[in-house]
N, C-alpha and C positions, 0 to 999 in steps of 0.2 A: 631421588627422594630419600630422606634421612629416614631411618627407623627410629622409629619412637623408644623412648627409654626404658629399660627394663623394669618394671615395678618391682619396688624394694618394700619391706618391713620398716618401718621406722620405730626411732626410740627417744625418746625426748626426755635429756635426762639434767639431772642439777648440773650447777658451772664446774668444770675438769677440775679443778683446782679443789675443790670435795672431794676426790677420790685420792687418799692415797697411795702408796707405793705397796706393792702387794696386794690390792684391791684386783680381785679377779680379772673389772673391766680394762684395769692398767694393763694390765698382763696381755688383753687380746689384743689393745692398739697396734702394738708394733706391728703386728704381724697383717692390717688392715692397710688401706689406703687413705692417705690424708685428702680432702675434698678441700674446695674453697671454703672461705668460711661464710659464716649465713646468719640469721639476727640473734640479735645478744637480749634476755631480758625476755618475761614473758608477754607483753604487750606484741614487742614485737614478732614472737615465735608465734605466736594466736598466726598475726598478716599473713605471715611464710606461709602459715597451711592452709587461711584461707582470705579469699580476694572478692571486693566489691562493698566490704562491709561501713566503708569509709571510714575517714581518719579526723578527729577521736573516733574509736571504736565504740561504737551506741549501746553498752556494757546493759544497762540498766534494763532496755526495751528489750534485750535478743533474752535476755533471762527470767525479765517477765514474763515476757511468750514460751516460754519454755516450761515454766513455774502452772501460770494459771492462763496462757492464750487466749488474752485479750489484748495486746500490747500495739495493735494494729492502729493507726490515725490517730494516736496519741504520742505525746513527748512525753518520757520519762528522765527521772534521774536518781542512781542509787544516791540510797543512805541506810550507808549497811552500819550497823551496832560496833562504835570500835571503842577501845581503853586509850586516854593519853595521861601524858603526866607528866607534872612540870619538875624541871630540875635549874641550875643555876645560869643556864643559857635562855631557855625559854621550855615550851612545853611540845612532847614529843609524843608524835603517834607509837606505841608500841604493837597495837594488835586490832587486826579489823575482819570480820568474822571471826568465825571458828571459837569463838565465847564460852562452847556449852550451855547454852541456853536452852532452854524448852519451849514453846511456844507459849505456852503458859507466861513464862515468866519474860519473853518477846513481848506480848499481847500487853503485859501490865507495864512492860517501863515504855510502851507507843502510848498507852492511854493519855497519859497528860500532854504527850507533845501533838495530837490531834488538833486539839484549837489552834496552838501555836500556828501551823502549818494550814490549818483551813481560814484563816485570817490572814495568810500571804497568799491565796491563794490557792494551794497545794492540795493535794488528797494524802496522807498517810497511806501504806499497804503493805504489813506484815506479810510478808508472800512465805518465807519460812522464816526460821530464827534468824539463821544467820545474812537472810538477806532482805533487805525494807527498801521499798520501793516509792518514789514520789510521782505521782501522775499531774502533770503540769498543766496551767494554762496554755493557748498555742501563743498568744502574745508576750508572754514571761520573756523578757534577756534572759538568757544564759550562757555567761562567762565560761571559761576554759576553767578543768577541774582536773586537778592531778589523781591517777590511779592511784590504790593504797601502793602498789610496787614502788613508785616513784618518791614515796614521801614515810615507809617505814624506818621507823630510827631518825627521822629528823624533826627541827622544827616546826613548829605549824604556820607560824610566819611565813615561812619558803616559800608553802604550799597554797594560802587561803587566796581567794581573787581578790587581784587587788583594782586602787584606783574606787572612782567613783559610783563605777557598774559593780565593783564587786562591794562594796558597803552592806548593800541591803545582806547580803550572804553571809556577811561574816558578823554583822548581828545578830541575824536568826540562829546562827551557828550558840553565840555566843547565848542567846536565852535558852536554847536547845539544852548547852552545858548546864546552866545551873541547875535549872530542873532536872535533869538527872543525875545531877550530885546531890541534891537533894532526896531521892527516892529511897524509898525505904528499901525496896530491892537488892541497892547496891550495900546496904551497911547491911544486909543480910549474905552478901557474897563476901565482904572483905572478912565478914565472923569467921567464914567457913576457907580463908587462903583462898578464893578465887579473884579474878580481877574482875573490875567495876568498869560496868557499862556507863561510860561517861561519856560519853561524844558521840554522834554520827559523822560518819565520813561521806562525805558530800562526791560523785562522779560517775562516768559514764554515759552523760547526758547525752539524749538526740531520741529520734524516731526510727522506727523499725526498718529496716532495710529492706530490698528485693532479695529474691533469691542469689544466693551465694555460690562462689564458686571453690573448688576446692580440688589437690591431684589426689587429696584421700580417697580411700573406698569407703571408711570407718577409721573411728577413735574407740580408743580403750582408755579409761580416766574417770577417777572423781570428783572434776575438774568443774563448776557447773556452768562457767561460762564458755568452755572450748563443749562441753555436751549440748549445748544450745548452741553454738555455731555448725556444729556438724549436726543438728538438726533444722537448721535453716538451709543448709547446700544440700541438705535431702540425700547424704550419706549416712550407713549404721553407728550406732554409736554404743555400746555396753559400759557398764558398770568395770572397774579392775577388782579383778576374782582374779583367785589360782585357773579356775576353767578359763578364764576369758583371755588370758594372758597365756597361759598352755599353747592355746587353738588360735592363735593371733597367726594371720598368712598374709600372702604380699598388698601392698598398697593399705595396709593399717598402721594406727600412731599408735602405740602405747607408749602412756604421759606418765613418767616417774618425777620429773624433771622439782615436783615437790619433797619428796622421800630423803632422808637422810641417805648419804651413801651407804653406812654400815646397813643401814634396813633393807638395802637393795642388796646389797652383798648376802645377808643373812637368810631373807625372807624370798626374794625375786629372782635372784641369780639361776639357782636350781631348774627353777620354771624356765629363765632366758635361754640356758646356754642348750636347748636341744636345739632353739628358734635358728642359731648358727651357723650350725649343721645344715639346715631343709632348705635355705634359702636366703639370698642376698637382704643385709641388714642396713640402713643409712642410722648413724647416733648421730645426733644432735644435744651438744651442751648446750646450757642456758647461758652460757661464756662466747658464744656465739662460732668454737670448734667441730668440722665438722669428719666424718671417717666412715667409711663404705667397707662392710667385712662381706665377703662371697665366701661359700660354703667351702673351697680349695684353699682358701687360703691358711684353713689349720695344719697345711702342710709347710708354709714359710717358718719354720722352724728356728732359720737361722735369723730371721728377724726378732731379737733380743733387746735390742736399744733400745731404752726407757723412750719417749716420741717428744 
């Protein structure tokens, strides 16, 4: 019988190509072991760590449940608060959460799209700022919806459903726009150099899942849809703190994979590099590279070649 694999540390961090040359993390490669490689993209790194949740990943339902746990026997689909904007090709999603919103000001630019959305049927559900939630009909089509990953910086065309099932969707979409170009809200952020809530970004659609499976023991992340996954597979899950990220031991993720390199260099490094020392680390790029460091191997010395 095979021995089971040693539980490592993981590190789940931006695509390699972020880190330049002299970048602390540069520096340990060589002296690691290069692994096969493994998924690119954070959709896909969500699957790797965890199984059962089916494909599209039901984004909307695991984070409502997460949010306010009710998310059970009903169909959901995000429509989280995003900026787009047109330019000479078409018009481009630039940014979907992470607004700075307050609820407050969540709350006032949902009010007028309420009707819209109870007249297709829909429920509205400010669940926090940066995330709104639509509780569906169970009869409702629902078309294939691109993650914001897959459709930042592009088009909207690319992305909106198309054909005759998608129609209905990309009207409401389209009345959804104007009304909140319209709000007074948003000529009160562009006053102040913020950017205008102009769009919802429509995905993640489906119903809640069974219990999940996962080789985590716990995640460490800000992350709210992988904290909602590792609380559905009924693994720990913490906040990323200096404590939590310090005390991080084998079979845990910590997710930087968001973090500028330099911010990890500056601010996280410190904190990482005792983790190296106590015990076997697997990193994982969002470039889909993978490398296995074991606490011995700060002695490969002679491994120097940039990797």
């Amino acid at each position: 019988m095979n021995a089971r694999p040693e539980p490592s540390l993981h590190l789940w961090l931006p695509a390699l190509a972020a880190f330049a040359p002299g970048h602390p993390l540069r520096e340990l490669l060589p002296r690691a072991d290069r692994q096969a490689d493994g998924a690119a993209g954070y959709l896909a790194g969500l699957d790797e760590f965890f199984r059962g949740a089916g494909s599209p990943l039901p984004a909307a339902a695991l984070t409502r449940e997460w949010i306010a746990g009710d998310a059970a026997a009903t169909r959901w689909l995000s429509a989280d608060p995003a900026w787009v904007q047109p330019d000479m090709s078409g018009v481009r999603l630039l940014a979907c959460g992470q607004l700075q919103l307050t609820m407050a000001e969540a709350q006032a630019l949902a009010e007028p799209l309420r009707a819209v959305f109870d007249e297709a049927g829909m429920q509205l559900e400010v669940s926090t700022p940066d995330r709104w939630h639509l509780r569906l009909p169970p009869e409702l089509p629902l078309p294939l919806f691109a993650a914001p990953e897959q459709a930042l910086g592009e088009d909207l065309a690319q992305h909106l459903p198309p054909g005759v099932d998608g129609r209905r969707w990309r009207v409401l979409l389209n009345e959804i726009q104007v009304l909140l170009h319209q709000h007074p809200l948003n000529a009160a952020r562009r006053a102040r150099g913020a950017a205008p809530v102009n769009s919802l970004w429509l995905w993640g659609g489906g119903t809640l899942p069974g219990r999940l499976h996962s080789v985590l023991r716990g995640v460490i992340s800000d992350d709210l849809l992988l904290r909602s996954l590792a609380a559905r597979a009924g693994i720990g899950q913490h906040a990323r703190t200096p404590a939590s990220v310090a005390a991080a031991s084998r079979g845990w993720l910590i997710d930087l994979q968001d973090l500028p390199a330099g911010e990890i260099a500056a601010h996280w490094w410190p904190l990482l590099q005792p983790l190296f020392g106590r015990q076997p680390v697997v990193l994982h790029f969002a470039s889909a590279e993978r490398w296995q460091h074991r606490p011995w191997h700060r002695w490969r010395r002679w491994r120097r070649a940039a990797p």
